[in-house]
Structures are given as C-alpha cells and as structure tokens.
N, C-alpha and C positions, 0 to 999 in steps of 0.2 A: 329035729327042729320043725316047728306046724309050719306049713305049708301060710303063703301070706301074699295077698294080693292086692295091685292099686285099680280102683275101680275110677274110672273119671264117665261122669253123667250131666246134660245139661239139665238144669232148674232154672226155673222165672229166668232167660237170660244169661245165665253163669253158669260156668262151668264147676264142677264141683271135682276136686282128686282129694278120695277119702282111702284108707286102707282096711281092710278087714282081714280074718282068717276063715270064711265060709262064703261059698256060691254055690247058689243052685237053681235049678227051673223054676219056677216058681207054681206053688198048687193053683192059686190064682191065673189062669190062662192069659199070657201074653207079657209076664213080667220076670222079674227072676230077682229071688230072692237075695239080700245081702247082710249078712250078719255078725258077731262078735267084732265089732267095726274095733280099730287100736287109735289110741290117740295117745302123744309124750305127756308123760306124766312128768311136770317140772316143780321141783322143793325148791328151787332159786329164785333170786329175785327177776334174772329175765324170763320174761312169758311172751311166744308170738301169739299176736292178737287174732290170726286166721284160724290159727290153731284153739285159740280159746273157743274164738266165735263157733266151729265147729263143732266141740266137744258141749259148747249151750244149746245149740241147734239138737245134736244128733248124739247126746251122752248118757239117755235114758232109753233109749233106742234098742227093742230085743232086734226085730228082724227090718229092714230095709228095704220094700217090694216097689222095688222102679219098671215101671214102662219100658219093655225091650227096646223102643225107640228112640228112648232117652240115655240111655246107654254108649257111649263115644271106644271106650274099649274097656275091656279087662285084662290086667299083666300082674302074672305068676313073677312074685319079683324077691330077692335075696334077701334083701331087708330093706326098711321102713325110710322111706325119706320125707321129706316135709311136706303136709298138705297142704292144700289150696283153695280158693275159688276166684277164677278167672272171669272175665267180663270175656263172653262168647261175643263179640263183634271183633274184639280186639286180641285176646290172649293176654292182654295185661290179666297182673292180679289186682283183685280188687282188695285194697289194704284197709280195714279199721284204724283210724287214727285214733292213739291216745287221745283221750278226755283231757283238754285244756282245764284251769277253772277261769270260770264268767269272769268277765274284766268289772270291777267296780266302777259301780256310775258316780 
C-alpha cells in the first residue's frame, strides 16, 4: 500500500488539509515540496463542495512548493479522510454553499 500523507498549511487566512502520496525538501531553498496530491473521485450524485473546490483549485497540480512556514503539520496517515479548508482565526470550515437560483423579479 503507497505510503499517504495529510498535509494541513495556512493560505490567505485558511487553513488548508489536503492529502498527497509524495514529501520532500524542497530544491527550492526554504520550502518543501508536495505532490501526487489524492482527491475522491465521486460517479454519484452527491459531491462535497470543499472537496470539489479543491480538486478546481489544486487538480492540475504536478508539484506543490509551500513555504516551510506555512506548513501547520504533516501526518503519515492509514488512509484518506475528508479534506478541508478551515477559517484559521476560528477552525470552523469554510463551506461553499450550493448555488441557489436568482429569485425572479
């Protein structure tokens, strides 16, 4: 079984927990690399939205070079649980709400 880890880093604010199966130093001095990122791959009709948002964000993504400083932890973990991004003041997550449609005027 590869080897599969949750990486959690802050961005603008938010906290981010993404999963990959690659870490490394980074060649770039000061960062470290993060790669072959995993995202559920869902054929059903329900889809979580943080997870989509995600997979828009960071789904053409080869490699991943974050700022050691940005970095909150990294855990060697059994298998995959659900990602995130958390509002870093609070630790809530930050939910995308389903698209209503416009109310007619």
């Amino acid at each position: 079984m590869p080897t599969l880890y949750k990486v959690t880093f802050l961005n603008a604010g938010k906290i981010y927990e993404l999963y990959a199966r690659k870490i490394a130093s980074g060649t770039l001095w000061g960062f470290t690399e993060i790669s072959e990122l995993v995202f559920d791959l869902h054929d059903g009709v329900v889809v979580d939205p943080t997870e989509e948002r995600l997979r828009d964000e960071f789904g053409t993504t080869r490699v991943l070079h974050l700022p050691m400083q940005s970095i909150v932890r990294i855990e060697e973990v059994e298998r995959k649980g659900q990602s995130a991004i958390r509002d870093a003041a609070t630790g809530e997550k930050v939910v995308t709400p389903f698209p209503f449609p416009a109310k007619p005027r």
